[in-house]
N, C-alpha and C positions, 0 to 999 in steps of 0.2 A: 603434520597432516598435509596432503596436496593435492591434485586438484579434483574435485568431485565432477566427474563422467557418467555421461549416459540415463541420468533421469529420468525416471516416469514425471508427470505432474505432481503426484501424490506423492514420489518419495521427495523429492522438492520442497513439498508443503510440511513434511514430517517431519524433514532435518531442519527446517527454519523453525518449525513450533520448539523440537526439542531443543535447540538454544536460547528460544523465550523461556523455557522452562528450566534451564540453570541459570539464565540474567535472573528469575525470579525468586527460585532457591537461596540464591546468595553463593553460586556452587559455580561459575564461569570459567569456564575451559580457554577462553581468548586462543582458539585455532586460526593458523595459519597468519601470524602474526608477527612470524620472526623475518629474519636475514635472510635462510633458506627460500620460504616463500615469495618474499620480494626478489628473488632473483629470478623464482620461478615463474614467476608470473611477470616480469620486463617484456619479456621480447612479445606476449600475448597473452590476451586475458578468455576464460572461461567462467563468466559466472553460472550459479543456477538458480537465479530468481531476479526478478524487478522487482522494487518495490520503489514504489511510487507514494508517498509521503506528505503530511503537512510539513513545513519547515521549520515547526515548532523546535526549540534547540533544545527540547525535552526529550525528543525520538530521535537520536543518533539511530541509523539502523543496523550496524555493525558492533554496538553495545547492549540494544535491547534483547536483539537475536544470537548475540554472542559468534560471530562471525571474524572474518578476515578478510584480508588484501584479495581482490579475484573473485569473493565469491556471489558479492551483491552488485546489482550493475542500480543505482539508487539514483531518483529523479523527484524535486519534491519544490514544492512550491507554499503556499501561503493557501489553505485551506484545501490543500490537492485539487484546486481547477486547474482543472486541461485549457492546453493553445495548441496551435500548430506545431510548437519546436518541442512540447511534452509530448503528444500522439508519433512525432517523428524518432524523439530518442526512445521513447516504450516501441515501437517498431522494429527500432535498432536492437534493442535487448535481443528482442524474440525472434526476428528474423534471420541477423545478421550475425548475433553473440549465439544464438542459440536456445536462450534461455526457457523451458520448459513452462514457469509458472511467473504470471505476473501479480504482485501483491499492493492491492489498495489498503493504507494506513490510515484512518481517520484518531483522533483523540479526544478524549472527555478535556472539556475545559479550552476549547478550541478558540482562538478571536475570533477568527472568519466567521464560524457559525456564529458564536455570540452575537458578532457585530451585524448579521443578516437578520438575527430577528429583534434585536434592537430595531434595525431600521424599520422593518415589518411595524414596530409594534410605536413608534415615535415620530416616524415618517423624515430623520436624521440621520443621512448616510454623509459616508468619513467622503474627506477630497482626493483629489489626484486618481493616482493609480490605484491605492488602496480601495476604492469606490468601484472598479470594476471588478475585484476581488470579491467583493460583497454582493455586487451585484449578480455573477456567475453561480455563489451560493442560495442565493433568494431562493430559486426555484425547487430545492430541496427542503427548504424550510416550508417553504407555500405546502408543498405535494405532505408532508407529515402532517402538519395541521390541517387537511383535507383530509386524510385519514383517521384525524381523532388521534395524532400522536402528540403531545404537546411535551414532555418530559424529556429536560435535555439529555439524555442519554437514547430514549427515542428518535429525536431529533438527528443528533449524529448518525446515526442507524441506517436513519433515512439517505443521508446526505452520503455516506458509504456505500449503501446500495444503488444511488442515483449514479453515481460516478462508476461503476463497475458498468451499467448498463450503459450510457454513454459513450465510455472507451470502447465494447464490442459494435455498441453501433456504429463508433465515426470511423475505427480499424476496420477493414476489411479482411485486411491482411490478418491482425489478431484472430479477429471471429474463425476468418476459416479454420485458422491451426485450432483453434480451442473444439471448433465442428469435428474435425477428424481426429482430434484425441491427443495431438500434436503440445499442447499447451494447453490451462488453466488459469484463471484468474479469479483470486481470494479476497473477499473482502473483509479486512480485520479492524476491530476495536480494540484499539490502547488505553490501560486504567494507568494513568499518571501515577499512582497513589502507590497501585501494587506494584506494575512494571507487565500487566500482563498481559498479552496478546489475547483477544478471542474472536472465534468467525462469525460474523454476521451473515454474508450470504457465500456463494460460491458457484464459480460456473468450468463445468468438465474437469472436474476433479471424481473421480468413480467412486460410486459406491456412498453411503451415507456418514457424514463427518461428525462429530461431536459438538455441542455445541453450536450447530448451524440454525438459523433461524428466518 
């Protein structure tokens, strides 16, 4: 297989679901994987999607999605809070690489979240740097339990869709492309358990998606 051109958002979002859907078959095609590809893809890279991720060493994102070399341009941090150098390289994806659809990865069973509503609920947040991890997720936590979400799966939901809405606010740059149809950005839920991707929310992808909520 080599290299996937010319995208809508949607088809984008289609062919990344369809390899969440053989990682969870047990049926894994591992494209674009070989010698071939690595050669293809040296001199420059195309992917067709960001996805922007916890760091959890549970979401490899070229294993879950069943993916290769080239085709994920992947940025992931410790509960997917955004800083200036995550908003610059998600920029980068979409701007500069191209990329049509950006994807928010949140997970069940998450520390970050966990450890935000621990603090919430003990008034014991972790030291150093990890604390402002935590701290960055608070406000997700807050805004679901202000809504009458208390259910960690809720929870996460929340904190998936807070983060989608944040990166169109603080990108400019994103927002527009996603305004003129240019780009999309998906917010998905990972079940540990099964392996399976699903949408929570989603912004300029057309038309009405499965499972969106």
């Amino acid at each position: 297989m080599t290299e996937i051109k010319n995208l809508t958002p949607r088809d984008a979002f289609e062919l990344l679901l369809a390899g969440n859907q053989r990682f969870v078959a047990g049926t894994p095609e591992h494209p674009n994987q070989d010698a071939t590809r690595r050669a293809e893809t040296a001199p420059s890279q195309q992917p067709f999607a960001v996805l922007f991720g916890c760091s959890d060493s549970r979401l490899a994102a070229e294993i879950i999605f069943d993916r290769g070399l080239g085709d994920l341009f992947v940025v992931r941090t410790a509960g997917h809070v955004m800083g200036p150098e995550v908003l610059g390289s998600i920029e980068f994806g979409v701007e500069v690489l191209g990329c049509p659809l950006v994807v928010v990865l949140g997970h069940d069973s998450c520390g970050a979240v966990g450890a935000a509503c621990a603090a919430l609920e003990d008034g014991q947040t972790p030291g150093g740097f990890v604390r402002d991890v935590v701290e960055r997720v608070t406000p997700s936590v807050l805004a679901a339990r202000a809504a009458g979400r208390v259910q960690p799966e809720e929870v996460l939901a929340e904190h998936v869709r807070h983060t989608v809405d944040l990166l169109l606010d603080r990108s400019r740059g994103l927002a527009d492309k996603v305004a003129v149809g240019q780009a999309a950005v998906a917010g998905l839920r990972y079940r540990l358990a099964d392996g399976s991707a699903q949408l929570v929310v989603s912004r300029g992808l057309d038309g009405a998606v499965p499972g969106a909520s």
